[in-house]
KEKOLTOR-982860 format. One line per 5 residues: number of its first residue (from 1); their letters; for each residue y, z, x of C-alpha. Coordinates in Angstrom, 2 decimals, m for minus. Example, Ala and Ser with C-alpha at 12.3 -4.5 7.8 and 13.67 -1.06 7.14 Angstrom:
BEGIN
1> as> m4.50 7.80 12.30; m1.06 7.14 13.67
REM end
This chain:
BEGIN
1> xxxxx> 10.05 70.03 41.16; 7.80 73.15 40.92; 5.62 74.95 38.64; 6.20 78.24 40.15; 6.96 79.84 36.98
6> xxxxx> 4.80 78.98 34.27; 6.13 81.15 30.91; 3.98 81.55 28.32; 5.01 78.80 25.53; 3.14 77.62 22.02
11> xxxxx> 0.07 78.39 20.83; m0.82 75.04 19.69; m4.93 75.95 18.89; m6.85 79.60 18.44; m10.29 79.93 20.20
16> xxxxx> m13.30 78.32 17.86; m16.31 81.22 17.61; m17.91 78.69 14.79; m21.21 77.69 16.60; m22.37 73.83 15.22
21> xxxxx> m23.12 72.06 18.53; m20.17 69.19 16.98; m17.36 70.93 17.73; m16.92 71.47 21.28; m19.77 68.60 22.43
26> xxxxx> m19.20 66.23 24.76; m20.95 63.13 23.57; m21.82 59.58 25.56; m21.39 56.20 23.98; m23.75 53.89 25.06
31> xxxxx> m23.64 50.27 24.25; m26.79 49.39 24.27; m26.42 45.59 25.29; m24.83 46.89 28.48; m26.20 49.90 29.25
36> xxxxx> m29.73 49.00 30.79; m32.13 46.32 30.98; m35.90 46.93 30.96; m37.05 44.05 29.47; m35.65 41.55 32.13
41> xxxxx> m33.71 38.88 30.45; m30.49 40.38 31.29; m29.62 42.63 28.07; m29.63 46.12 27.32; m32.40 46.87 25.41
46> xxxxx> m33.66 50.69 24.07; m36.35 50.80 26.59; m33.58 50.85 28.77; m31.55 53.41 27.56; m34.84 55.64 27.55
51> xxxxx> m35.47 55.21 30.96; m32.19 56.19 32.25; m31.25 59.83 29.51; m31.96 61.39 32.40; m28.82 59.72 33.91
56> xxxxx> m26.69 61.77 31.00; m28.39 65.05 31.53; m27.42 64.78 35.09; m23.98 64.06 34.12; m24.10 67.42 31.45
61> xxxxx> m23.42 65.78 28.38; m24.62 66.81 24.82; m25.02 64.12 22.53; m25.60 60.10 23.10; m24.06 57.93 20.05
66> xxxxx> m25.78 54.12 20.44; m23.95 51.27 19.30; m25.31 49.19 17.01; m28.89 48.26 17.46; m29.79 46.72 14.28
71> xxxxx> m31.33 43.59 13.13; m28.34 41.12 13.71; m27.84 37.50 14.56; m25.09 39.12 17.09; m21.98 37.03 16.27
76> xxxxx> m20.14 40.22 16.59; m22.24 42.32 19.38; m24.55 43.33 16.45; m21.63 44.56 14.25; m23.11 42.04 11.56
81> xxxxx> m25.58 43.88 10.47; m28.94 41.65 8.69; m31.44 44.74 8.22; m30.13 47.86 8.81; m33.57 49.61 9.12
86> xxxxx> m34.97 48.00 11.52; m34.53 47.13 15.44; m33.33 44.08 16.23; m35.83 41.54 18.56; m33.72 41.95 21.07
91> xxxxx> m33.17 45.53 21.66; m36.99 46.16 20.96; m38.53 47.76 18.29; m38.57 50.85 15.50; m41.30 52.13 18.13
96> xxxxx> m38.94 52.07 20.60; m36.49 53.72 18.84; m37.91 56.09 17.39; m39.38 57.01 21.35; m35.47 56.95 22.72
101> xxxxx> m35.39 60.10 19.69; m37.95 61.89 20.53; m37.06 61.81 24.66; m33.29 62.43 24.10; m34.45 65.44 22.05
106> xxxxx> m37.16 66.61 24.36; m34.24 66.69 27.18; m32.25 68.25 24.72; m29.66 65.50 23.64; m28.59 65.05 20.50
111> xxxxx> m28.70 61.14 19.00; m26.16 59.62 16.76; m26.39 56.33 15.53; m23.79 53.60 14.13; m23.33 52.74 10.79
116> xxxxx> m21.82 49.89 9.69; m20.85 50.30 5.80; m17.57 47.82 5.09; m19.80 44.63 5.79; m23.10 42.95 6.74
121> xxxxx> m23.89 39.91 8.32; m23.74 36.64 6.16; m27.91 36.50 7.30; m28.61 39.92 5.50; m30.90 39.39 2.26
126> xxxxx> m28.56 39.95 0.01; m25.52 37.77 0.72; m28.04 35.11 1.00; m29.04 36.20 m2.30; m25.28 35.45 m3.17
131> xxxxx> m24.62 32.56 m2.22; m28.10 31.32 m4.04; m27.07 33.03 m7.32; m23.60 31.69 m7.70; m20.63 33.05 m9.24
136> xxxxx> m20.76 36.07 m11.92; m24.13 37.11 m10.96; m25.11 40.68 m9.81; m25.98 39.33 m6.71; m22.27 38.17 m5.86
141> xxxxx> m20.63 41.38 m7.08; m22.16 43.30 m4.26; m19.13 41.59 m2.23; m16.12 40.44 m2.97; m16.30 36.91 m4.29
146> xxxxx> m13.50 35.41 m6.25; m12.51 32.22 m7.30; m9.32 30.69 m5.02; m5.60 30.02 m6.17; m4.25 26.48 m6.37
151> xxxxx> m4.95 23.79 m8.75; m8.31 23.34 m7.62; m9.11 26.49 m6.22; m8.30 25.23 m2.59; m6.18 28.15 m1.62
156> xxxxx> m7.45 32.04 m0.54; m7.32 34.25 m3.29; m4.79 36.13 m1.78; m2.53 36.08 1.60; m5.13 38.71 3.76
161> xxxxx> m5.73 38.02 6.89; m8.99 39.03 9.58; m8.41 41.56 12.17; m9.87 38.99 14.44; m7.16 36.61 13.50
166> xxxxx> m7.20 33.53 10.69; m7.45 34.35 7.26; m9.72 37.14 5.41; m11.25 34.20 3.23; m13.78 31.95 3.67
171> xxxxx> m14.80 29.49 1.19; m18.43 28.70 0.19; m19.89 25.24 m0.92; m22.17 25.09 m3.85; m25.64 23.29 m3.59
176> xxxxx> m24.53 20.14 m5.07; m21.71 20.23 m1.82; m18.77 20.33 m4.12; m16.36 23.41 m3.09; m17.27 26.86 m3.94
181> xxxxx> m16.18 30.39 m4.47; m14.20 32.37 m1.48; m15.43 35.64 0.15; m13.62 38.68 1.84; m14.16 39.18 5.13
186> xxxxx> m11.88 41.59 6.77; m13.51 40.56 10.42; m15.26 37.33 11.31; m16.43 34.88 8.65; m20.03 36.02 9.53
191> xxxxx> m19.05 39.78 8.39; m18.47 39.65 4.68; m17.24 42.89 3.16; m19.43 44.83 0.72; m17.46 45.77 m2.57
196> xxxxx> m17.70 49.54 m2.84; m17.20 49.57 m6.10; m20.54 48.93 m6.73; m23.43 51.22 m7.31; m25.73 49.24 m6.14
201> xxxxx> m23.90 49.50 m2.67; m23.21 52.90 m2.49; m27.67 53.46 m3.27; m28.10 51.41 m0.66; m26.10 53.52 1.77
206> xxxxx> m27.58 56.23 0.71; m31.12 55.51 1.51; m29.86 54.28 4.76; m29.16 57.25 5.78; m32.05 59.24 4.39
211> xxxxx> m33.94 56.01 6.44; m32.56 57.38 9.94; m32.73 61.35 9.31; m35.76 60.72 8.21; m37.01 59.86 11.87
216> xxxxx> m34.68 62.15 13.44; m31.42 60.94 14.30; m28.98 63.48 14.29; m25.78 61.87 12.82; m24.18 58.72 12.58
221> xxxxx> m20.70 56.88 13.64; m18.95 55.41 10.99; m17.52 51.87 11.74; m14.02 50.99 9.72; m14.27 54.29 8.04
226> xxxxx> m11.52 53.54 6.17; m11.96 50.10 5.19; m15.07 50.21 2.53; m12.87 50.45 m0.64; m9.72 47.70 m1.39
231> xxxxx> m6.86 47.98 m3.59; m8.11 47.26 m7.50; m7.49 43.75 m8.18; m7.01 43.09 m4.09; m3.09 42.57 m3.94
236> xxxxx> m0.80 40.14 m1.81; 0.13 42.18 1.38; 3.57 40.83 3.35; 2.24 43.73 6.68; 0.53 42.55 9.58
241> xxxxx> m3.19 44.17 9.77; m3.97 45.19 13.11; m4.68 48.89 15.20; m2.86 51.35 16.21; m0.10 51.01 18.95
246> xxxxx> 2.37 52.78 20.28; 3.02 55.04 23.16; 3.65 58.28 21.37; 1.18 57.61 18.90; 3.67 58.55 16.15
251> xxxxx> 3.46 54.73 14.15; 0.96 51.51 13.54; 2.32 48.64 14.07; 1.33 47.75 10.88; 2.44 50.57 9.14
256> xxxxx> 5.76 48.95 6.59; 6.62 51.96 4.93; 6.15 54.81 7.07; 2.96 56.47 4.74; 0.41 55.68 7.39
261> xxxxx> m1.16 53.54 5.16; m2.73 50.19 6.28; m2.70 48.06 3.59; m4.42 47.36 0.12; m7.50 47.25 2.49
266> xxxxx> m7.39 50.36 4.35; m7.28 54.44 3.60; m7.62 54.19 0.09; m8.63 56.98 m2.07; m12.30 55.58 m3.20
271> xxxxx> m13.30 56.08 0.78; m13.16 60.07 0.26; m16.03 60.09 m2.20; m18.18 58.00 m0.22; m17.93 60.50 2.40
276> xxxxx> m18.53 63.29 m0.50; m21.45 61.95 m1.23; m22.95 61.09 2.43; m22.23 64.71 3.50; m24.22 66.40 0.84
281> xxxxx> m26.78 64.42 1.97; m26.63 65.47 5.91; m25.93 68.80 4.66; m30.25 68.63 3.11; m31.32 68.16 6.83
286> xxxxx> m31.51 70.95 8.89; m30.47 70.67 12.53; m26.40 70.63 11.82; m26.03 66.41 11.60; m22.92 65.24 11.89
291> xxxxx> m21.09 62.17 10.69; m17.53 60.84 12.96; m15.44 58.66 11.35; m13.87 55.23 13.27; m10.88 55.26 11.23
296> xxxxx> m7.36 53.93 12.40; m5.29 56.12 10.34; m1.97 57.50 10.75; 0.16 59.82 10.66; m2.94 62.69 11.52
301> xxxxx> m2.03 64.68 9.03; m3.60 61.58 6.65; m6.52 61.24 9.13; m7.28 65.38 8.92; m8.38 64.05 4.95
306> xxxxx> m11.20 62.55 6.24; m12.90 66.06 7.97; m12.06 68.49 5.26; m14.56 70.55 4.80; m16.96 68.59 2.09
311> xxxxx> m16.45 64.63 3.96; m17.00 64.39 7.37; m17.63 66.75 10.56; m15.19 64.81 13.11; m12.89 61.73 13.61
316> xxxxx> m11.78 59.81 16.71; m8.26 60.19 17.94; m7.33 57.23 18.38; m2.89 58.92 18.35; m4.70 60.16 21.78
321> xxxxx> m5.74 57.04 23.38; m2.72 55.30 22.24; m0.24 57.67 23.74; m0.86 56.11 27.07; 0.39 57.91 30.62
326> xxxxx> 3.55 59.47 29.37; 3.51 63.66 29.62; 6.14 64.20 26.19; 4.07 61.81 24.16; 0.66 63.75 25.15
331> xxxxx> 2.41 66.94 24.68; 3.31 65.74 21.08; 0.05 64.16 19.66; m1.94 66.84 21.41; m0.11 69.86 19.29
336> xxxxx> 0.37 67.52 16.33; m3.92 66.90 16.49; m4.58 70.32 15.95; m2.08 71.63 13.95; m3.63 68.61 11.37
341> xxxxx> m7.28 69.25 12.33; m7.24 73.37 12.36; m5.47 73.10 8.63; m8.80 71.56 7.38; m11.08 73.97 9.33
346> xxxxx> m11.98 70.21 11.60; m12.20 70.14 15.52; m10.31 67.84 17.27; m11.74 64.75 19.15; m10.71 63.47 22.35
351> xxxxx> m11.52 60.00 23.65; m10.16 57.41 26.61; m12.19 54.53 26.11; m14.98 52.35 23.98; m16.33 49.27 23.37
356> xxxxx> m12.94 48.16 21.50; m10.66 48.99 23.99; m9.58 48.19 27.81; m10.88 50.76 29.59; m8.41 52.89 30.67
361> xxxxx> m8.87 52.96 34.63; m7.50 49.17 33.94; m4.80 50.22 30.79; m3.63 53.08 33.18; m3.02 50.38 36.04
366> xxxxx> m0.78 48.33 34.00; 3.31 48.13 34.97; 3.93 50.01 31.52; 1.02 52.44 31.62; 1.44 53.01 27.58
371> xxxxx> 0.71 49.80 27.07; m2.80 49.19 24.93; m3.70 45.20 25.40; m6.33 43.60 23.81; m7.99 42.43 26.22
376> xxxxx> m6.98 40.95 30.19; m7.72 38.15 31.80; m6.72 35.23 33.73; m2.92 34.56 33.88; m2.09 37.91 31.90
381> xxxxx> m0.39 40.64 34.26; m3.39 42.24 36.49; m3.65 46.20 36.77; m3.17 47.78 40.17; m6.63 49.07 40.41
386> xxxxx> m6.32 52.21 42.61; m3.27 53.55 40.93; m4.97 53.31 37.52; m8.03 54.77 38.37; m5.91 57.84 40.17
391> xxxxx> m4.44 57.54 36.71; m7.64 57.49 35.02; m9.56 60.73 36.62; m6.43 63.02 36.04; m6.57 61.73 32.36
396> xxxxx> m9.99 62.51 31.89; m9.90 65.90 33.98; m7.16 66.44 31.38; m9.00 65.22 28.27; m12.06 67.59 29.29
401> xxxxx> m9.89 70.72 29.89; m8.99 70.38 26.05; m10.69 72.52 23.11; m12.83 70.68 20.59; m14.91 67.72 21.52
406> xxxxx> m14.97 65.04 23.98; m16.48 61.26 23.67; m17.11 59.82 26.98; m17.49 55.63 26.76; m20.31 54.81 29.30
411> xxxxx> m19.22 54.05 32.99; m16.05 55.55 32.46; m17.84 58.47 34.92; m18.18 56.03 37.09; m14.56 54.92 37.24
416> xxxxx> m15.30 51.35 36.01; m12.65 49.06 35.53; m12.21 46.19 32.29; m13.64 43.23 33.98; m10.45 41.40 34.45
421> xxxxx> m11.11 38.21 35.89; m13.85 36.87 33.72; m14.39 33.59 32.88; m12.99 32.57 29.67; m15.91 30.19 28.63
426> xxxxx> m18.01 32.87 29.38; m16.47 35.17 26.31; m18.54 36.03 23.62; m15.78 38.33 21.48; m15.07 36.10 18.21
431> xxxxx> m11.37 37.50 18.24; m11.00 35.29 21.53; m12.18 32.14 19.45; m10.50 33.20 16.09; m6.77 33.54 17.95
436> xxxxx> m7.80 30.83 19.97; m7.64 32.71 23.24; m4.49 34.75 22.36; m6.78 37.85 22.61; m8.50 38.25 25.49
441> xxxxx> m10.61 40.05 23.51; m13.40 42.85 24.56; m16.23 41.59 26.67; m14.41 42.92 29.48; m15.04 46.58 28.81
446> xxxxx> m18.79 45.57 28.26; m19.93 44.18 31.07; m23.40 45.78 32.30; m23.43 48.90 34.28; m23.95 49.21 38.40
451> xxxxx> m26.80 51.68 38.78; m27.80 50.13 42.32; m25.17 49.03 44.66; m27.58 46.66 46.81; m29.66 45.67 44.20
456> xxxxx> m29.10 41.93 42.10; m27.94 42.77 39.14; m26.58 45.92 40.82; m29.47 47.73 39.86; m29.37 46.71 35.72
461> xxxxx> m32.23 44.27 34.94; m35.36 44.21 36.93; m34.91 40.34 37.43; m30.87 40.91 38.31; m30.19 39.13 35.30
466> xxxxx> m27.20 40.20 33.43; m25.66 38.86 30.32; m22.11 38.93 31.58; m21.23 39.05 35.43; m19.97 41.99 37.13
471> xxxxx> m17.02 41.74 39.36; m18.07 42.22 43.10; m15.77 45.47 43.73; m18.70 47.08 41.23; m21.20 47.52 44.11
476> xxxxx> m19.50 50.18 45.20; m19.05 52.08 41.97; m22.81 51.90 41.15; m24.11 55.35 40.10; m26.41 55.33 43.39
481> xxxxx> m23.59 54.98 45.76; m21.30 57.93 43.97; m24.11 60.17 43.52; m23.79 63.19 45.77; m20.93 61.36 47.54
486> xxxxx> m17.94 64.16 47.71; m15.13 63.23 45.72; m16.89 60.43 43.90; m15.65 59.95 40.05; m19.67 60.15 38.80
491> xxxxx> m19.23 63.88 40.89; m16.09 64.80 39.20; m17.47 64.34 35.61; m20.56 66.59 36.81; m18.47 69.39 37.99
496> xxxxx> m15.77 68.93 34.91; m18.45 69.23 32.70; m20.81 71.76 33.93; m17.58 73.78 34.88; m16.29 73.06 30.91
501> xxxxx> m19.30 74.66 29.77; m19.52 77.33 31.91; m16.24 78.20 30.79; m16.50 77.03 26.73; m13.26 75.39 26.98
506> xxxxx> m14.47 73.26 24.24; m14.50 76.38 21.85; m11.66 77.92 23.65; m8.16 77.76 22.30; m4.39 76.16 24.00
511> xxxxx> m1.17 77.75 25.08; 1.46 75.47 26.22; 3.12 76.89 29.12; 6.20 76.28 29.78; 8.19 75.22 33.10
516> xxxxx> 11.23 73.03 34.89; 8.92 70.13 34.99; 7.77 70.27 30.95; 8.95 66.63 31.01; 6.95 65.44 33.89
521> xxxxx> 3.32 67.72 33.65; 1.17 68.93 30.91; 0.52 72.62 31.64; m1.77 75.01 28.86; m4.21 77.58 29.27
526> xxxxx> m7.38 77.51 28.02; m8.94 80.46 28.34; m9.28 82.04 32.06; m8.56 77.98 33.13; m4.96 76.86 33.57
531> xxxxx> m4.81 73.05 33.12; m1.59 70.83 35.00; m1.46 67.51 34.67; 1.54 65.67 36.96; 2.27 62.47 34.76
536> xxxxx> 5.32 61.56 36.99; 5.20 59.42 40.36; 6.49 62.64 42.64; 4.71 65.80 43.97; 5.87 69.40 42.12
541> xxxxx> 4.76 72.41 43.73; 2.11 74.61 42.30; 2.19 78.15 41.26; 1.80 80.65 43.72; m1.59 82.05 44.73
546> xxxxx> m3.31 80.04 42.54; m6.73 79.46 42.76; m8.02 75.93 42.65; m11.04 74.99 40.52; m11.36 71.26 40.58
551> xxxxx> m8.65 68.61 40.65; m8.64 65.15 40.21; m7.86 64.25 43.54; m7.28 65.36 47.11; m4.27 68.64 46.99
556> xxxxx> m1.58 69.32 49.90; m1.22 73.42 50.46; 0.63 74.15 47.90; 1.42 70.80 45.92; 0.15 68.87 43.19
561> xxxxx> 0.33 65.41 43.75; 1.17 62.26 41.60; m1.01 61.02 38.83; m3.30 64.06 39.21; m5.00 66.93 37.43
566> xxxxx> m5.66 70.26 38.64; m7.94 73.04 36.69; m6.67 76.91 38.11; m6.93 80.32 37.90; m4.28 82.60 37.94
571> x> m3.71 85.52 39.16
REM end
């Protein structure tokens, strides 16, 4: 094949000259727990993270966004929220917070921090207030208590189930031990959902986030965006709740009837005003903050409601992850992401990988390369580890060639694999225990970063002490031995990035060009760069006399190679 003649094809997206530092960043997720140790007792902690910003300025990213570091007893990675202003014990303190702000900002990184609105942890002050109140109290209607079905209340009050697996009810026992009242909980037991209908809740919110703009954060990532408000009178449901799947990106599994719609729990109307109300509120702060949404919503065209222009700035493409290694599909949710996104004014995000997913040097590895598992381990079908990271630097060279703005999930410059091989009585995930191992589950994509090849620990804790192992093949993907190394993946993100900006392809606009091989590569122009991506498993020759800016991997004269990424100019 060849891609001698390139012919000018669809304008899918028009250059951006709007100037808010959200729409064409490139912003770093760090999971705290995972990212650095400087406390010694082998988990992340903010002290950590401090230490090493220098690590992201290096790399030439614009924004950090910290998962959850929050008072929590951790039964979900700190997801179960107990005090959401203040640090939790174990990542350190407000202090040390509040120092992580002021350094990422003196080094001229923006901070965004998680916010977890569609539960708290069963230890937060107020569902312990609950449970002591008992039913019909004010106290209990700041959730979603109800009394259970059956003849003596013995069943769920309806047929939900948790995204982790079991049922979406759990009942409570009164203090004379007879049986209780039930309570929503859309994730693990420990994670009761807040009832949004209450004004009490959405206060609260509200002087959350006035609590962490107030010291200087400069936006926040919503968790289950689109999970806060329920159906009234929470209905029976026959669909399946899960995420998004599918290799073109088009469907959710879950999705019965074709609207996109998850449910009587998900994407209802209510959510919009929530996000009304938080964005006047970021809009009295100077600075341009910026709220992204985490909401698995399809078709996009029902996910662009979310960033019109009065709710929030941005939310994750998740169609993009999903579509996998397949050049049509890519093609398709690419032009179908902005076409929704530019209608409401919105940039269009880009990400590969997070704490949720399996990273996608390992998906990328797999036999079906579209294929989104959650979770791998021992006995489950084992990813071919250099074809998926050859896989996974021409996806990211592609994903940073793209106008609008980029999330990069830490170690993912690194070319970090899922940890595939851990120990299953090692897992911490409770969607391993709640499908009784049938999900793998995430730990793998969090174990703890190699900073120092030869170092215990590789380089993480100052004792070597790490709160999940990392597999041996890491010591050679710590940050010390790909730094300056020619060729490294840590080098490639450096020169994508400080070539991106040097170019504003994030504010720059996409042509589709056109070619014999439209089935097998992605090829656009984004401003003076041409972008080719060869999604197939054979060489196609490159356009004559062009000049090569970076690629992805090693070039023949003349040819692009398999499974790789090329940025050009043309004459």
């Amino acid at each position: 094949m060849t891609l001698a003649a390139l012919t000018p094809d669809l304008v899918a997206h028009r250059p951006d000259t709007r100037t808010e530092w959200w729409r064409h960043a490139v912003i770093y997720q760090v999971y705290p727990r995972s990212f650095a140790d400087a406390s010694g007792d082998g988990i992340g902690d903010l002290p950590g993270v401090t230490a090493r910003l220098d690590h992201l300025v290096e790399l030439g990213v614009d924004a950090v966004w910290l998962s959850p570091f929050y008072r929590s007893p951790q039964a979900d990675a700190g997801y179960d929220v107990a005090d959401y202003r203040d640090v939790d014990p174990l990542f350190g303190t407000l202090a040390d917070a509040d120092a992580l702000v002021a350094r990422a900002h003196e080094l001229g990184l923006r901070v965004i921090v998680d916010l977890v609105p569609n539960h708290t942890s069963d230890e937060h002050a107020w569902f312990q207030a609950a449970l002591a109140a008992g039913p019909g109290s004010p106290e209990r209607a700041r959730y979603h208590f109800r009394d259970g079905e059956g003849e003596h209340g013995e069943l769920p009050p309806n047929n939900w189930e948790s995204i982790f697996g079991g049922p979406a009810w759990t009942r409570t026992t009164d203090p004379d031990g007879t049986p209780g009242q039930w309570y929503l909980h859309l994730f693990d037991s420990k994670q009761p959902d807040l009832d949004w209908d209450n004004p009490e809740v959405h206060a609260e919110f509200a002087d959350v986030l006035r609590f962490w703009l107030d010291r200087g954060v400069d936006g926040f990532r919503v968790d289950v965006a689109h999970g806060m408000v329920k159906a009234p009178g929470l209905p029976d449901w026959d669909g399946h709740v899960a995420m998004i799947d599918g290799s073109d990106g088009s469907h959710a599994v879950d999705d019965v009837d074709g609207s996109g719609n998850h449910g009587p729990m998900f994407d209802q109307e209510g959510v919009h005003e929530i996000y009304r109300a938080w964005r006047r509120i970021l809009d009295t702060y100077d600075g341009d903050r910026a709220m992204v949404t985490e909401a698995w919503v399809e078709p996009l065209s029902r996910l662009a409601r979310y960033v019109r222009p009065d709710e929030a700035h941005q939310s994750f493409n998740f169609a993009f992850l999903a579509a996998g290694w397949h050049a049509p599909s890519l093609r398709r949710v690419i032009t179908a992401s902005y076409e929704a996104n530019d209608a409401v004014g919105a940039p269009t995000t880009w990400v590969l990988s997070n704490h949720d997913v399996v990273r996608h040097a390992s998906r990328m590895g797999l036999g079906d390369p579209t294929h989104r598992p959650n979770g791998i381990g021992h006995g489950d079908e084992q990813p071919d580890a250099g074809l998926g990271l050859q896989r996974a630097r021409a996806a990211s060279l592609l994903m940073l060639g793209l106008p609008g703005s980029a999330y990069v999930y830490q170690g993912e410059e690194l070319g970090l694999p899922d940890h595939t091989a851990l120990d299953d009585d090692l897992r911490e995930d409770p969607a391993f225990f709640r499908t009784g191992g049938a999900e793998r589950g995430r730990d793998g994509c969090r174990v703890p970063l190699p900073w120092e090849g030869d170092a215990p620990g590789l380089g993480f804790s100052p004792t070597g002490a790490t709160w999940l192992p990392q597999p041996a093949e890491w010591a050679d993907l710590a940050v010390d031995r790909q730094r300056g190394r020619e060729g490294s993946t840590y080098e490639l993100y450096r020169a994508a990035l400080r070539l991106r900006r040097d170019e504003n392809l994030g504010a720059g606009g996409l042509q589709w060009l056109d070619s014999p091989a439209r089935e097998h590569v992605l090829a656009f122009r984004n401003g003076r760069v041409v972008v080719l991506a060869n999604l197939d498993d054979v060489d196609v020759a490159l356009p004559l006399d062009a000049e090569v800016l970076l690629a992805s991997g090693p070039l023949a004269d003349g040819v692009l190679p398999a499974a790789t990424t090329a940025w050009l100019r043309l004459p």
